[in-house]
SEFI-219056 format. One line per 10 residues: number of its first residue (from 1); their letters; for each residue z, y, x of N, C-alpha, C. Coordinates in nm, 4 decimals. Each point is the difference from the previous one (the first is absolute). Example, Ala and Ser with C-alpha at 12.3 -4.5 7.8 and 13.67 -1.06 7.14 Angstrom:
<nodes>
1> AS> 0.7800/-0.5690/1.3190/0.0000/0.1190/-0.0890/0.0000/0.1200/0.0900 ~ -0.0720/0.1050/-0.0350/0.0060/0.1190/0.0820/0.0730/0.1090/-0.0770
</nodes>
This chain:
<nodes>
1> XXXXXXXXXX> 6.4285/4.7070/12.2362/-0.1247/-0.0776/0.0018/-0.0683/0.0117/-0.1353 ~ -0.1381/0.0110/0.0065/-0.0122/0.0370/-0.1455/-0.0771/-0.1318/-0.0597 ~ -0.0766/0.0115/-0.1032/0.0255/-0.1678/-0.0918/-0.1238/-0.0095/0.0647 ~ 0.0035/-0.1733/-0.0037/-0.1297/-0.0365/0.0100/-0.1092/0.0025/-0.0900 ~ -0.1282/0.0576/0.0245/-0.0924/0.0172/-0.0745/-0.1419/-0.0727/0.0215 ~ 0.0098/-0.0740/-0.0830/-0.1772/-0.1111/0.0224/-0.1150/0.0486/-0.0469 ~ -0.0748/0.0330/0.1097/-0.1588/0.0696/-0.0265/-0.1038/-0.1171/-0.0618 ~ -0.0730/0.0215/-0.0982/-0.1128/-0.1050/-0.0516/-0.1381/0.0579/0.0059 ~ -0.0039/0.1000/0.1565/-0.1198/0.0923/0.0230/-0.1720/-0.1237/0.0099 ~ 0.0359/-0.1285/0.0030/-0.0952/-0.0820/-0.0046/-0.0613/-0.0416/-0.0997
11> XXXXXXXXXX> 0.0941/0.0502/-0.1281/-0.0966/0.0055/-0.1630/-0.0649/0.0846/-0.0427 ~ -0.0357/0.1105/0.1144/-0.0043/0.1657/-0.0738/-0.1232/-0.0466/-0.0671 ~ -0.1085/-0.1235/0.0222/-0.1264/0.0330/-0.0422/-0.0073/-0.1709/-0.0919 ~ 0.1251/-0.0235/-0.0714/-0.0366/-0.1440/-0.0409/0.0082/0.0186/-0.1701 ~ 0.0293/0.1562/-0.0338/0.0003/0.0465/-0.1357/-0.1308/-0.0196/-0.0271 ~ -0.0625/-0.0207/-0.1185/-0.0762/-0.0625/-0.0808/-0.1292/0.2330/0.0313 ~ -0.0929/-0.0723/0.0820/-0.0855/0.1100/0.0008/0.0256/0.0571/0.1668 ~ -0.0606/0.1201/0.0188/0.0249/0.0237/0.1239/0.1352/0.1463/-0.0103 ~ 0.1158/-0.0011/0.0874/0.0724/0.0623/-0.0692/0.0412/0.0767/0.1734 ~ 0.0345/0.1063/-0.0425/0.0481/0.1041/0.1450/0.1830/0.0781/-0.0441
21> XXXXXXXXXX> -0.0134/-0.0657/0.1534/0.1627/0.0936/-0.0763/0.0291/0.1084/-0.0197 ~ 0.0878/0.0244/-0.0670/-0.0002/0.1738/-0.0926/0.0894/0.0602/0.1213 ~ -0.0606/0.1102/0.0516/0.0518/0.0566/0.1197/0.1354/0.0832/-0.0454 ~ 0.0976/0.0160/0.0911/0.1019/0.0816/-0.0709/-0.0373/0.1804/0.0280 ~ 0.0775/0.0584/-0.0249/-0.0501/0.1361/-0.0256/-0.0067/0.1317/0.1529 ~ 0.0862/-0.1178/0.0970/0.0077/0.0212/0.0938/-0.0890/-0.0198/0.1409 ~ -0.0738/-0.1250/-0.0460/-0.1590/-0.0465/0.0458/-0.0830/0.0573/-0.0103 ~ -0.0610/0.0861/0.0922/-0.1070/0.0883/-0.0035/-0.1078/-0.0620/0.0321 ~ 0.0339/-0.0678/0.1171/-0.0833/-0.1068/0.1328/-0.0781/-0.0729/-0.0837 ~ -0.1159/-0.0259/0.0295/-0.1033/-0.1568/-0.0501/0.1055/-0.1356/0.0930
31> XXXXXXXXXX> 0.0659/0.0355/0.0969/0.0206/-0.0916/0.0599/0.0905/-0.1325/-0.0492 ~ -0.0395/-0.1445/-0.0161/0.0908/-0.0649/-0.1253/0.1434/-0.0165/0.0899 ~ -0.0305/-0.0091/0.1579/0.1455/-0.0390/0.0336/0.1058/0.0913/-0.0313 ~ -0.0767/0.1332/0.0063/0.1404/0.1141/0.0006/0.0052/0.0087/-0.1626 ~ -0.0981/-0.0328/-0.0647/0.0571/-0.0220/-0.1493/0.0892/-0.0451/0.0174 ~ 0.0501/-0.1719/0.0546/0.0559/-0.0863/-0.0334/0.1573/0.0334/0.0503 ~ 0.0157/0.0709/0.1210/0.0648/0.0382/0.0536/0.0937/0.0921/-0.0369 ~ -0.0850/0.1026/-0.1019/0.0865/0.0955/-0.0895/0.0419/-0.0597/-0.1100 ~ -0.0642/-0.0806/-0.0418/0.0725/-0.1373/-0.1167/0.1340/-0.0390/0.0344 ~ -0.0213/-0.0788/0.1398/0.1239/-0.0766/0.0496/0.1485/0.0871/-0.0301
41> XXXXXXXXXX> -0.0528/0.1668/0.0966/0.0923/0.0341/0.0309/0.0852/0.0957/-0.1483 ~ -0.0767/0.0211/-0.1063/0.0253/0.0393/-0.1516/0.0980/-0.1206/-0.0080 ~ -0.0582/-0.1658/-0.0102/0.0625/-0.0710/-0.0860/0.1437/-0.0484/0.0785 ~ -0.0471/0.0092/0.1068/0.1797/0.0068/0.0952/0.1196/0.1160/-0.0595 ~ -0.1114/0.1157/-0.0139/0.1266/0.0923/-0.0402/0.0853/-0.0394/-0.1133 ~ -0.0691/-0.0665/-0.1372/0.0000/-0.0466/-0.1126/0.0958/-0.1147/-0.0317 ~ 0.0130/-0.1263/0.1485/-0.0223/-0.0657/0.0013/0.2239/-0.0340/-0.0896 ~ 0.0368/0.0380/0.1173/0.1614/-0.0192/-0.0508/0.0177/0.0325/-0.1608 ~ -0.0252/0.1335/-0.0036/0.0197/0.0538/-0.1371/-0.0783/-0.0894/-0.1007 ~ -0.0886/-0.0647/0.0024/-0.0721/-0.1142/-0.0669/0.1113/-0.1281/-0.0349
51> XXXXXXXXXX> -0.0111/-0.0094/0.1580/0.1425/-0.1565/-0.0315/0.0583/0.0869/-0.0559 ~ 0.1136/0.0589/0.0144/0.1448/0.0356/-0.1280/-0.0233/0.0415/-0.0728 ~ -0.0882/0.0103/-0.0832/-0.0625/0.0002/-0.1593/-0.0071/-0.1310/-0.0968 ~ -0.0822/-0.0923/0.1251/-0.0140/-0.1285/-0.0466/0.1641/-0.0762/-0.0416 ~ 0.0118/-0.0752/-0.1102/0.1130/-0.0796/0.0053/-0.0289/-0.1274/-0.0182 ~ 0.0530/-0.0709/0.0400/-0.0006/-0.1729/-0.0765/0.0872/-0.0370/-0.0934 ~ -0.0513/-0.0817/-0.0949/0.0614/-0.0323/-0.1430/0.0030/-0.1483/-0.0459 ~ 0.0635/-0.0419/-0.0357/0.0414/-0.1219/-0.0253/0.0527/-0.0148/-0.1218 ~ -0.0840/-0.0671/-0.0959/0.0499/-0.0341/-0.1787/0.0802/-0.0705/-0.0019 ~ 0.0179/-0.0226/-0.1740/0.1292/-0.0977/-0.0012/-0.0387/-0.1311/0.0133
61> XXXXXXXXXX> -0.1409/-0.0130/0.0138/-0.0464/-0.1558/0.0025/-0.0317/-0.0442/0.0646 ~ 0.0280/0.0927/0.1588/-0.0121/-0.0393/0.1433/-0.1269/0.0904/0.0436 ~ -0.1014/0.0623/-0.0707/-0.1301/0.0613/0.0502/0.0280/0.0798/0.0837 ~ -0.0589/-0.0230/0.1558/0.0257/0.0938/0.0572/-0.1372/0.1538/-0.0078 ~ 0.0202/0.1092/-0.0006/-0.1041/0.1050/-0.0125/0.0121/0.0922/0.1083 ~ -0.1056/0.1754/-0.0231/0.0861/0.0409/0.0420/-0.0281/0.1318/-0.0764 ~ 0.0111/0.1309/0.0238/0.0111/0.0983/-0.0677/-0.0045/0.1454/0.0497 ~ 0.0112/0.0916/-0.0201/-0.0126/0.1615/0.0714/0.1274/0.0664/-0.1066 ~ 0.1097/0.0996/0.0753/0.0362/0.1023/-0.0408/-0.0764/0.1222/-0.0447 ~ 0.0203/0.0373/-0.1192/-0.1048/0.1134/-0.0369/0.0762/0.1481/-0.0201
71> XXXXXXXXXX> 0.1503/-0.0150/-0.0098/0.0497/0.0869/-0.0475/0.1730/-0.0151/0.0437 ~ 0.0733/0.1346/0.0117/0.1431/-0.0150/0.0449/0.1156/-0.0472/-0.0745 ~ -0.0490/-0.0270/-0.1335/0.0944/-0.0432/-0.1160/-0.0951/-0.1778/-0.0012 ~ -0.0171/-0.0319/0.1190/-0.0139/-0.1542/-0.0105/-0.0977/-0.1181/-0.0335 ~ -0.1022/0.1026/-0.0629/-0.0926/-0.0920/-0.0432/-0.1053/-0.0452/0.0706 ~ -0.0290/-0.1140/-0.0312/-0.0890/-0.0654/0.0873/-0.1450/-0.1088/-0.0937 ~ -0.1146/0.0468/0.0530/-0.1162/-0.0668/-0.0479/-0.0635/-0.1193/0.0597 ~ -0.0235/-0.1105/-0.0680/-0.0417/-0.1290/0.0187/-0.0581/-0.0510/-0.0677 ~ -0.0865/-0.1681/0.0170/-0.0564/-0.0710/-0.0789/0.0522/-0.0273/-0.1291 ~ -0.0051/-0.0092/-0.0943/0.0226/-0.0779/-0.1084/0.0206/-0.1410/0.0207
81> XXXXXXXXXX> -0.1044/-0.0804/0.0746/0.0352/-0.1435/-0.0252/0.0750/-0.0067/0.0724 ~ 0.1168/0.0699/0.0740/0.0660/-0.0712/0.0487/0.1352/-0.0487/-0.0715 ~ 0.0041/0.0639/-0.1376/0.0925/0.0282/-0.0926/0.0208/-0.0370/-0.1298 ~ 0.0903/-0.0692/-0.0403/-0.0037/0.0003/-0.1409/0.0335/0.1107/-0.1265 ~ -0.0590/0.0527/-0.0724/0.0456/0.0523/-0.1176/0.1602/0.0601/-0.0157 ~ 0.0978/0.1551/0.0397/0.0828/0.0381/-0.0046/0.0747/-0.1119/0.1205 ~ -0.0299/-0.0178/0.0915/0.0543/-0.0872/0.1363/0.0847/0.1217/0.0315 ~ 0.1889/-0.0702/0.0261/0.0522/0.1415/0.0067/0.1284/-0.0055/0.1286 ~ -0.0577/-0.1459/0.0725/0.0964/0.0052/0.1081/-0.0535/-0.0470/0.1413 ~ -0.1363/0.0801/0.0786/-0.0946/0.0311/0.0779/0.1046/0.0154/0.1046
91> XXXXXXXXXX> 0.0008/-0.0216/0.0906/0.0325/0.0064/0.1564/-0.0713/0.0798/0.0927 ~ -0.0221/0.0992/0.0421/-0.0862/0.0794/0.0498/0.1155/0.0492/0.1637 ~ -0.1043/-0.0092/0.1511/0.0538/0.0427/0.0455/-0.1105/0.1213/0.0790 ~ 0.0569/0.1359/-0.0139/-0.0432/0.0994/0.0605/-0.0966/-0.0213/0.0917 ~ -0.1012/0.0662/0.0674/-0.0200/0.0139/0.1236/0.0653/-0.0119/0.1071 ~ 0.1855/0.1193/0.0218/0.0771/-0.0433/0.0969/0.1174/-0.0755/-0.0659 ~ -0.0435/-0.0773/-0.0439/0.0494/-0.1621/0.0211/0.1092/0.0550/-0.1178 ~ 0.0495/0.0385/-0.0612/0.0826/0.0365/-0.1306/0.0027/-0.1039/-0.1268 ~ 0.0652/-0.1037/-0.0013/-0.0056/-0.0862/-0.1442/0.0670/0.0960/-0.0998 ~ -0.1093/-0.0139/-0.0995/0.0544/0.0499/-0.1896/-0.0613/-0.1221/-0.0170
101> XXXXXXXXXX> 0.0965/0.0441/-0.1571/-0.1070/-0.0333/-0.0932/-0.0767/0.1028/-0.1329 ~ -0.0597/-0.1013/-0.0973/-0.0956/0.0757/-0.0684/-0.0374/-0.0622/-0.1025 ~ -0.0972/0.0561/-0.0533/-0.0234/-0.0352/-0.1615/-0.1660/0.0308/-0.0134 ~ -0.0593/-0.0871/-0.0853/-0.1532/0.0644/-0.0164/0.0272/0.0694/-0.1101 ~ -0.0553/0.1411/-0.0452/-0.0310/0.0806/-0.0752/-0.0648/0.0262/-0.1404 ~ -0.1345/-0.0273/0.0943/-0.1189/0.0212/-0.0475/-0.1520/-0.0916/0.0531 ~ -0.0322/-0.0940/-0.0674/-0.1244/-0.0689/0.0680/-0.1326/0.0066/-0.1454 ~ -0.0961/0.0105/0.1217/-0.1139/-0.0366/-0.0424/-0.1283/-0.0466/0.0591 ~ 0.0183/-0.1425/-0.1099/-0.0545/-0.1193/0.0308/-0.2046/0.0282/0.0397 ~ -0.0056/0.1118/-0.0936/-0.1525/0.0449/0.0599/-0.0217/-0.0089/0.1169
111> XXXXXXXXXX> 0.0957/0.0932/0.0294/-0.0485/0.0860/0.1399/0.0672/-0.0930/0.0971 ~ 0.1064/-0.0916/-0.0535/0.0538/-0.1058/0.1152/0.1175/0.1080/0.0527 ~ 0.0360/0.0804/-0.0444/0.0821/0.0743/0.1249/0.1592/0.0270/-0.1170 ~ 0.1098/0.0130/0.0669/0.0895/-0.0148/-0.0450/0.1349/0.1526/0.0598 ~ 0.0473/0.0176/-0.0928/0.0910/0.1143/0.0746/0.2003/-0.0292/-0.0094 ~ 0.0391/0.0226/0.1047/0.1365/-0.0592/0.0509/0.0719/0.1173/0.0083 ~ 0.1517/-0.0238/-0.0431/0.1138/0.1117/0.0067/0.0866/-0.0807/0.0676 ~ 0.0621/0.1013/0.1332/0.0635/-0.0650/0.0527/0.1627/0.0441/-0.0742 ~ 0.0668/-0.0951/0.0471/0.1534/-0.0250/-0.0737/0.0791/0.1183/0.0805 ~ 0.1488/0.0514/-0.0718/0.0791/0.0975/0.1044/-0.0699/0.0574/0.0451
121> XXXXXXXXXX> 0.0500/0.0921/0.0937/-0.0398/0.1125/0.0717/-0.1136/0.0397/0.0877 ~ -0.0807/0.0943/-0.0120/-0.1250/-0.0186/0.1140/0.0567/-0.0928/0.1354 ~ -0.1200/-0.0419/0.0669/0.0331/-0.0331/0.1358/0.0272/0.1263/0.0722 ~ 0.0845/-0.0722/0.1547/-0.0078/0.1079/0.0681/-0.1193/0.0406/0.0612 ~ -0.0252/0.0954/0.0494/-0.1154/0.0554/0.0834/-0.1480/-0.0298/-0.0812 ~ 0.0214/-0.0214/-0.1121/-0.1427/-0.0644/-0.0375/-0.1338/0.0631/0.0281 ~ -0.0933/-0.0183/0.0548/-0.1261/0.0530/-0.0274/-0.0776/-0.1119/-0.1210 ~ -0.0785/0.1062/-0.0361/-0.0703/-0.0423/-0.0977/-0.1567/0.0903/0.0376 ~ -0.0553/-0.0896/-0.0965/-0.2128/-0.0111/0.0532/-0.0223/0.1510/-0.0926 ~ -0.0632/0.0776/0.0920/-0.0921/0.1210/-0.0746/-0.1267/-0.0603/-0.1017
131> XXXXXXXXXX> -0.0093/0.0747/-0.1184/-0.1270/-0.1312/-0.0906/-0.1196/0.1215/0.0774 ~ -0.0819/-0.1125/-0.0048/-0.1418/0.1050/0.0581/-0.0724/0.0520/-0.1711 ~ -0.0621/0.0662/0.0618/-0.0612/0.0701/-0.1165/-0.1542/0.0107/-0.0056 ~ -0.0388/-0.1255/0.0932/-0.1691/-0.0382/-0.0313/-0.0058/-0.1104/-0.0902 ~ -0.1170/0.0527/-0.0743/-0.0650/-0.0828/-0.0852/-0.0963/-0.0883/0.0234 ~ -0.0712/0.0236/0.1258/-0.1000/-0.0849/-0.0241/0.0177/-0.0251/0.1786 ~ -0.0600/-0.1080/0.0617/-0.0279/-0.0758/0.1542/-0.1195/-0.0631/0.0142 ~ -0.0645/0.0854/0.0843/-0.1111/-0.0811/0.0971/-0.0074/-0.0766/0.0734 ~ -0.1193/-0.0477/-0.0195/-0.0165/-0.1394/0.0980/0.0605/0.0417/0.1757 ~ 0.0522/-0.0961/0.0793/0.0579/0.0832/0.1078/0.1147/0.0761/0.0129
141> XXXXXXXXXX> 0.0609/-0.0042/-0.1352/0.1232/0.0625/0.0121/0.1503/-0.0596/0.0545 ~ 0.0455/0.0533/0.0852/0.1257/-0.0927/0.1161/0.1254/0.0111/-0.1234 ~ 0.0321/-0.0951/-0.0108/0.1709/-0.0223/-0.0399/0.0680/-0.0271/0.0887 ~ 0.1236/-0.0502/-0.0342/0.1084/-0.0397/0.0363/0.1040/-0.0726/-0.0873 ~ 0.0023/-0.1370/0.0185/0.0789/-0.1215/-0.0569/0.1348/0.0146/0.0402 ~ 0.1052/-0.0330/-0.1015/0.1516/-0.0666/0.0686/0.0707/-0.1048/-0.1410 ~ 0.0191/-0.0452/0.0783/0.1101/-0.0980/-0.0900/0.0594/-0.1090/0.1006 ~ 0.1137/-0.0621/-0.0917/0.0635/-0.0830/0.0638/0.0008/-0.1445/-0.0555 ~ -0.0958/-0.0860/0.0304/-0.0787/-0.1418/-0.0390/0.0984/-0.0924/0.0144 ~ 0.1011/0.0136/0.0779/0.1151/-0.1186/0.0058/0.1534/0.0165/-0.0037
151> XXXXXXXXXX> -0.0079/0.1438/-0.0615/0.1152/0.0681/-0.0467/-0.0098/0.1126/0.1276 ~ 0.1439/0.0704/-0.0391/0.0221/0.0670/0.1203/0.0997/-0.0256/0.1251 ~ -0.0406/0.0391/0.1022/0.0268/-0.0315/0.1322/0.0289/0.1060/0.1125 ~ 0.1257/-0.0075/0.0360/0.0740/0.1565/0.0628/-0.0963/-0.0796/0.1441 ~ -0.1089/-0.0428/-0.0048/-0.0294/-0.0539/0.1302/-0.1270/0.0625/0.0299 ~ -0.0686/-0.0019/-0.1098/-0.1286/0.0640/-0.0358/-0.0492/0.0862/-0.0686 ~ 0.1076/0.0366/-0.1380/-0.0430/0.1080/-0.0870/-0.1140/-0.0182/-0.0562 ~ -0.0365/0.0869/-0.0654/-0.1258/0.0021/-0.0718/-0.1250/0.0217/0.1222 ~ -0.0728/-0.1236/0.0003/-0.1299/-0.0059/0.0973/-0.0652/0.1206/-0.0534 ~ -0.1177/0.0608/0.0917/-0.0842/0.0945/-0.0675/-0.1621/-0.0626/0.0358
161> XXXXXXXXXX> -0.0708/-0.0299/-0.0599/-0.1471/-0.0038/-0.0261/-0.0986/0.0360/0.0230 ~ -0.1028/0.0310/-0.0090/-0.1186/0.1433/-0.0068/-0.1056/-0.1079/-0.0397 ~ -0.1053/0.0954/-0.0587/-0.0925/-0.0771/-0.0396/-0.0921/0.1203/-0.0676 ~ -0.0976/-0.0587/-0.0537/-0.0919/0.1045/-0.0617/-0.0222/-0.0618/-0.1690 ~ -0.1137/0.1043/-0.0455/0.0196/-0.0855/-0.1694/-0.0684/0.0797/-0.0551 ~ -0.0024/0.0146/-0.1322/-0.1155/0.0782/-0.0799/0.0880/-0.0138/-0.1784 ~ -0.0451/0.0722/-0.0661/0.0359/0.0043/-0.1535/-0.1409/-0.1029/-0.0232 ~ 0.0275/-0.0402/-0.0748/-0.0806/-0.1543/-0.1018/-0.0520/0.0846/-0.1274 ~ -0.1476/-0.0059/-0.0010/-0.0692/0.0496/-0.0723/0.0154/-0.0044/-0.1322 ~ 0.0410/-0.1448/-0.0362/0.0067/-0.0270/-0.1080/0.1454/-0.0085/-0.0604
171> XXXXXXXXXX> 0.1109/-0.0295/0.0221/0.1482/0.0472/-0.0294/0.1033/0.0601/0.0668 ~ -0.0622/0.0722/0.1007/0.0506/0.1374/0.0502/0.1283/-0.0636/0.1256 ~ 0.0283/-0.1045/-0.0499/0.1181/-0.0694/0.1514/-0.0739/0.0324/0.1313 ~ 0.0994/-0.0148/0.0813/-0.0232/0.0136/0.1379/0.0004/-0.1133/0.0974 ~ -0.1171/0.0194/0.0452/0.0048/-0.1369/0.0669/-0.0426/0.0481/0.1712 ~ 0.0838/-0.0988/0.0636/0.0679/0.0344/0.1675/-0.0240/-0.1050/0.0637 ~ -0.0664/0.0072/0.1296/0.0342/-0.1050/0.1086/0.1427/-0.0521/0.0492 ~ 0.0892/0.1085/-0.0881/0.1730/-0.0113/0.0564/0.0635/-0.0878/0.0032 ~ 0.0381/-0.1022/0.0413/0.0437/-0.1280/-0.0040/0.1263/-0.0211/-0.0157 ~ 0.0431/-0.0740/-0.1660/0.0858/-0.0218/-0.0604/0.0150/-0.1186/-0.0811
181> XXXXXXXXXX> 0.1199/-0.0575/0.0069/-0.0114/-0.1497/-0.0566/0.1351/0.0096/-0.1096 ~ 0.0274/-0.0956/-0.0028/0.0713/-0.0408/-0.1746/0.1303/0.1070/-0.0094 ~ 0.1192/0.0151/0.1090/0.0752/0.0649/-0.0141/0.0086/0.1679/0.0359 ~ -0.1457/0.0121/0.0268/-0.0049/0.1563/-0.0291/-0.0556/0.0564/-0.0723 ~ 0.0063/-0.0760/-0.1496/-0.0409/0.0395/-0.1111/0.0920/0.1162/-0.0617 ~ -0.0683/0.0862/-0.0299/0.0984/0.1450/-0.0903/-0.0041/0.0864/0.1568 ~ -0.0192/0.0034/0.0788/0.0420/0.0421/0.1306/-0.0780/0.1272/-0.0290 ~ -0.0099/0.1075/0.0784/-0.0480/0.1442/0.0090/-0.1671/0.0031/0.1061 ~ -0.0857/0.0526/-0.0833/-0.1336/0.0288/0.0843/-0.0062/0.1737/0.0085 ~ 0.0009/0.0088/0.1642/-0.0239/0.1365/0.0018/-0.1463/0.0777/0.0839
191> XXXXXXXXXX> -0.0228/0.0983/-0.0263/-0.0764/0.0560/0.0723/0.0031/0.0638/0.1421 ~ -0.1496/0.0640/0.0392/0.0513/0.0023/0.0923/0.1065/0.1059/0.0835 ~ 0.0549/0.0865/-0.1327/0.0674/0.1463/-0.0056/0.1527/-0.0815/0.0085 ~ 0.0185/-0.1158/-0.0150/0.1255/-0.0372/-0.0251/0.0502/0.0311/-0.1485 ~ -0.1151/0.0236/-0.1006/0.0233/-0.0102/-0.1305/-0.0242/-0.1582/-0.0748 ~ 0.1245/-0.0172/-0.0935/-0.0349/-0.1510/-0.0798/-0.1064/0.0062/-0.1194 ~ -0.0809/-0.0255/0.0201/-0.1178/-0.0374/-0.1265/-0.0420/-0.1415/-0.0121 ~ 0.0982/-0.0915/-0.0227/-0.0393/-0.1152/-0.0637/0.1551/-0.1143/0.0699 ~ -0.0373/-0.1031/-0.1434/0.1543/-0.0761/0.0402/-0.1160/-0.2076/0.0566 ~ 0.0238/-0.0138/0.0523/-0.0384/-0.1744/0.0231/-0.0272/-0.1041/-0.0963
201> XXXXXXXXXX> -0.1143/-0.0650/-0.0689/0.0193/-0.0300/-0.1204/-0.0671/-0.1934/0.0830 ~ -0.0703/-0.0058/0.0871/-0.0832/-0.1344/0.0157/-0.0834/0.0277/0.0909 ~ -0.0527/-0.1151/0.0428/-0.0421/-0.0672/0.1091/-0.1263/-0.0927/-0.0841 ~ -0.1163/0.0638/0.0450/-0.1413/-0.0790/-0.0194/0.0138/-0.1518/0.0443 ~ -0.0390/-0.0799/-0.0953/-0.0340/-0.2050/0.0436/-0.0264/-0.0078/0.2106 ~ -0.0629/0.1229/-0.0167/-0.0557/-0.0388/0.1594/0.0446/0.0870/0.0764 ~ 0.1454/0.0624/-0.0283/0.0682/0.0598/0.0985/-0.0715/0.1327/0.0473 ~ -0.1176/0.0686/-0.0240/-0.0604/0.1261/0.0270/0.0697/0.0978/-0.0371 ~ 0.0526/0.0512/-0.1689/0.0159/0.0927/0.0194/0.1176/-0.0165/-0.0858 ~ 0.1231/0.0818/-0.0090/0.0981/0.0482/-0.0697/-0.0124/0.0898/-0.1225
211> XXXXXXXXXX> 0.0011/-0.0250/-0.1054/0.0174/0.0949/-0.1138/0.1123/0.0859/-0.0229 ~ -0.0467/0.1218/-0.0059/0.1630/0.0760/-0.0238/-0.0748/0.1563/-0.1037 ~ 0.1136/-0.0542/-0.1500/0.0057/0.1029/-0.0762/0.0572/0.1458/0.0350 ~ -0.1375/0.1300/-0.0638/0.0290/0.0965/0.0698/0.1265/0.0668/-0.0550 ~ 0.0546/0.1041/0.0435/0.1245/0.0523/-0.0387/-0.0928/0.1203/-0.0920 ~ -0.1177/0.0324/-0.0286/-0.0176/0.0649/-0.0792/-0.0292/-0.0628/-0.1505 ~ -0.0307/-0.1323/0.0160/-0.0104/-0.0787/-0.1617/0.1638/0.0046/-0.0365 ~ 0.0753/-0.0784/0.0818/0.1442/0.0415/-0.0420/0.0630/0.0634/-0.0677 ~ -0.0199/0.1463/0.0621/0.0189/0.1394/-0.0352/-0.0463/0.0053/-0.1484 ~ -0.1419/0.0181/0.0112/-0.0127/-0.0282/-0.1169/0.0209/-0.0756/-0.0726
221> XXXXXXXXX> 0.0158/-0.1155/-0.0302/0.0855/-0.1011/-0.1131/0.1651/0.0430/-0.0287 ~ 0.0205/0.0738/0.1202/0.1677/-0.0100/-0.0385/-0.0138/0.2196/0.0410 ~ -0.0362/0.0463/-0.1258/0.0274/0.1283/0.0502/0.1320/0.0569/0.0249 ~ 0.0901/-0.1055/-0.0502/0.1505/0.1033/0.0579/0.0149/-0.0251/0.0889 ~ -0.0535/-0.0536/0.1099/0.0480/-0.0669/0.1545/-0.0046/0.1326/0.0475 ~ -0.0898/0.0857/-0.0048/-0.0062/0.0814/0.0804/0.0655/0.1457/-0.0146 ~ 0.0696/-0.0525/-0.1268/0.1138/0.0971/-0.0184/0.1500/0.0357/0.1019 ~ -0.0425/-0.1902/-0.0105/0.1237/-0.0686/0.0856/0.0310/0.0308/0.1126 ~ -0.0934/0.0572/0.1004/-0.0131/-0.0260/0.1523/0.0245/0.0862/0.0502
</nodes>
């Protein structure tokens, strides 16, 4: 059975201006249903390999978060606030349901985003998130949300999302109709290739839109990450 995935095709036009969705490369058609249709059936393919990327994380001070595998030696990218300063005994459980633990690394408080080593030995079977390699998103452009808001759950896994969003003119974040609340902060934003370009950072006063830092400011602030991966 594959994960459940929540469509938010009723915001496509509540972004600030008039906004069209960015067709995928496979959309030839003017037609929006079979757009939508080749959407669906992309982000289904996407959809598993999305959840077992995602992990949920739990500090030492009870915060629950959540986070993305980026790499096979363990590491994993998240919020900052969910963390204190060298926090070095993190609870993290996999996508398929695997308890470690872990240690924060590396954070920065700018960018809000924080980087995690997991303890002992890779997981088994791990997948981990491909980083996308766009820089910039148009208005209309489809993501894909996951995290795990109330920890994780061999019942539900990592929910999957969709939504649309745009880069922010003025400090380059990404902002999504994708609907995410307190414990899927640090969680993984992907495109619609099933590439991760951005981690979960907040939730607008009036619940509209989700902020999520891109994985290319990242990159850049932390140039050895991408040594790493």
């Amino acid at each position: 059975m594959g994960r459940p995935i929540l469509f938010t095709l009723l915001l496509i036009g509540s972004l600030s201006g008039p906004m069209k969705m960015e067709a995928s490369p496979e959309a030839s058609s003017e037609d929006p249903i079979q757009d939508i249709k080749i959407l669906e059936d992309r982000i289904r393919s996407h959809a598993d390999h999305i959840a077992n990327c995602c992990v949920s994380l739990k500090s030492t001070g009870g915060a629950l978060g959540s986070g993305v595998l980026i790499s096979k030696s363990g590491l994993i990218l998240s919020a900052a606030h969910l963390f204190a300063e060298g926090e070095d005994d993190l609870v993290v459980i996999t996508g398929k349901g695997e308890s470690r633990h872990a240690k924060v690394i590396q954070i920065d408080r700018s960018l809000d985003v924080a980087l995690i080593q997991l303890l002992g030995t890779s997981p088994k079977d791990s997948e981990v998130a491909q980083i996308s390699a766009r820089q910039s998103f148009k208005p209309g452009t489809a993501f894909i949300a996951a995290g795990h808001a109330s920890g994780f759950s061999p019942l539900h896994a990592a929910p999957i999302r969709v939504g649309f969003g745009f880069e922010h003119p003025d400090d380059g974040m990404i902002l999504t109709t994708c609907k995410v609340t307190a414990g899927d902060s640090g969680g993984p934003l992907f495109d619609a290739r099933g590439e991760l370009c951005g981690i979960h950072l907040t939730v607008d006063a009036d619940g509209r839109y989700s902020s999520h830092v891109p994985l290319s400011k990242v990159i850049a602030a932390w140039p050895q990450l991408a040594r790493l991966l």
